[in-house]
N, C-alpha and C positions, 0 to 999 in steps of 0.2 A: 289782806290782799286775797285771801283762798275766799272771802264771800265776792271779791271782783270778777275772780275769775270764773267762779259760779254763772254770777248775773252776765258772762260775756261769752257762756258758752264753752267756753275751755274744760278741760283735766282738771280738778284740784290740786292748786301749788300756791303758792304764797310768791309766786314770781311769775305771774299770769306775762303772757304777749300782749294782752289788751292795753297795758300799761304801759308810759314810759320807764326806762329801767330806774332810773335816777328818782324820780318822784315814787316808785313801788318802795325802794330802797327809804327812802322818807318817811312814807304810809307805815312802813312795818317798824321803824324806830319809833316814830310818834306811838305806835299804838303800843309796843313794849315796851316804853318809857313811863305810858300814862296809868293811873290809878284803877280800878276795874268800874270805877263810876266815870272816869275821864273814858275809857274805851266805848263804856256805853254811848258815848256822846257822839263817839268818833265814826257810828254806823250809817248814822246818815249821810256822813260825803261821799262811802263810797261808792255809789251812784258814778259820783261826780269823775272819780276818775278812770271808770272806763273808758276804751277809747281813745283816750289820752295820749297822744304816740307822736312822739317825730324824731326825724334824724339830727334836726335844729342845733346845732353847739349851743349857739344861745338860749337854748332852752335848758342846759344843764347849768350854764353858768348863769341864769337867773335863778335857778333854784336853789344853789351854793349862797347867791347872795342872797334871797330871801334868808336862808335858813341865818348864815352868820350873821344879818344886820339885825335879827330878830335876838338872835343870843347872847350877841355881845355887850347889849346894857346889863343885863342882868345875872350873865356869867363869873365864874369866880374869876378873882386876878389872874390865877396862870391860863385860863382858859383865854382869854382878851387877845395877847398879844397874836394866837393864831386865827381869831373871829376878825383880827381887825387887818390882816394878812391877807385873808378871802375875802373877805368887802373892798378890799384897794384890789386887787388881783381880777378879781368879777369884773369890776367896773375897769380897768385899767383892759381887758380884754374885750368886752362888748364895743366899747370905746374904738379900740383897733378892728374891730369889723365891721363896724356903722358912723364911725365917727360921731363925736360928743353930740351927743343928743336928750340931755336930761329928761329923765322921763322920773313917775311917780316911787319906782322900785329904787331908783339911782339917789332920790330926794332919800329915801329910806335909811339908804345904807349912807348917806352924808351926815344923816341927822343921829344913827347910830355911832359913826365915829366920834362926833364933837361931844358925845357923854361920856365918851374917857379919852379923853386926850393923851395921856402919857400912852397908854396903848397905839393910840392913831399916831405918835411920833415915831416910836419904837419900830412899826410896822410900815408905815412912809421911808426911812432909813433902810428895813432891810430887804424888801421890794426893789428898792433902786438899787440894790446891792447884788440882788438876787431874782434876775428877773425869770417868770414861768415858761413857758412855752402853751400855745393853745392844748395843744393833743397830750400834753404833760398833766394838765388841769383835767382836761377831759375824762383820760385814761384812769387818773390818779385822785388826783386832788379835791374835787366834787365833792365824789363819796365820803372819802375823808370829812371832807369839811361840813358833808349834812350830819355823819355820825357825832361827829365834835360838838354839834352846834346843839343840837336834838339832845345829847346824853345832858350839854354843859345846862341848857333850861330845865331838866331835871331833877337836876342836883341845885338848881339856883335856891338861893333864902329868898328870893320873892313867895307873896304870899301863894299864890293858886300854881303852879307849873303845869299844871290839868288842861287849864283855858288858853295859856300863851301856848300849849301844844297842839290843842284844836285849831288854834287862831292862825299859827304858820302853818298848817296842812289844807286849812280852807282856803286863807292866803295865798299858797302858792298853785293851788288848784284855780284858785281863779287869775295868779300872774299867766299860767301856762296857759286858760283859754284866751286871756289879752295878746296873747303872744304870737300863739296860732291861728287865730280869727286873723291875724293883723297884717301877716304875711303869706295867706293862701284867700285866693278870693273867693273858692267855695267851701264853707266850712265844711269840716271831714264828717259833725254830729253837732247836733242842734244842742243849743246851750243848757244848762243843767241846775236848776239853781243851787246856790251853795247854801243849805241851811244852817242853824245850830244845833 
């Protein structure tokens, strides 16, 4: 994030303005989580996410669920029940601000629950049990749940955790400009492409 904030003009900090906070908060996990050959890789996004900014709720709780739908196949067991927590919680909230509208991120985190079902029981029960609040998630939860989600593909026995970590920062850099292309009619900054 200190070479974003470079490229965007700012002070040197690893928690540039040009950024949304929630995806800097991402960026700097992914790239401390990843191997010094995975970080290499990781240079060319950043391009991609200056600029990057809105006040959007939905923009944070799209990145929660990117990050958890992304960790929870491959996370260890205790890590599941709270990946499978923040995918029902994400979509249980987007859902109450636009009403059901499946979209490609929502297919994501449907197809990540049905790989561990004991998980997605566990967490359908205490969701209903225990329901969030938007500004609860916001405030709280998000972060939380990108750090969970970000450390738990780290630690996963999958074979590369290097590539699934590129994959969800590319990912969600490109959910975020689906997002806000989608609900301002003049894009803020002309699109960027996401390389590897």
């Amino acid at each position: 994030m200190e070479f974003a904030s470079y490229l965007a003009g700012e002070r040197w900090t690893d928690h540039p303005a040009c950024t949304h906070p929630l995806l800097a908060h991402l960026a700097r996990m992914v790239n401390d989580c990843s191997s010094d050959e995975g970080r290499r890789r990781l240079v060319g996004l950043v391009p991609s996410v200056v600029g990057l900014t809105s006040d959007d709720v939905r923009v944070d709780l799209r990145i929660a669920l990117r990050a958890a739908a992304t960790a929870l196949p491959v996370a260890a067991e205790e890590r599941q029940r709270a990946m499978a927590v923040t995918v029902l919680t994400a979509r249980r909230l987007l859902n109450d601000l636009d009403g059901p509208a499946p979209d490609q991120l929502d297919a994501i985190g449907a197809r990540a629950l049905a790989q561990v079902p004991l998980a997605a029981r566990w967490a359908e029960r205490y969701t209903a049990e225990t329901p969030v609040s938007l500004r609860a998630f916001r405030d709280r939860g998000a972060r939380a749940a990108v750090h969970y989600a970000v450390e738990g593909i780290a630690r996963a026995c999958s074979g590369d955790p290097d590539t699934l970590l590129h994959d969800l920062l590319a990912s969600t850099i490109g959910d975020f400009i689906a997002a806000t292309h989608a609900t301002s009619p003049e894009p803020s900054r002309p699109e960027v492409a996401i390389g590897s």
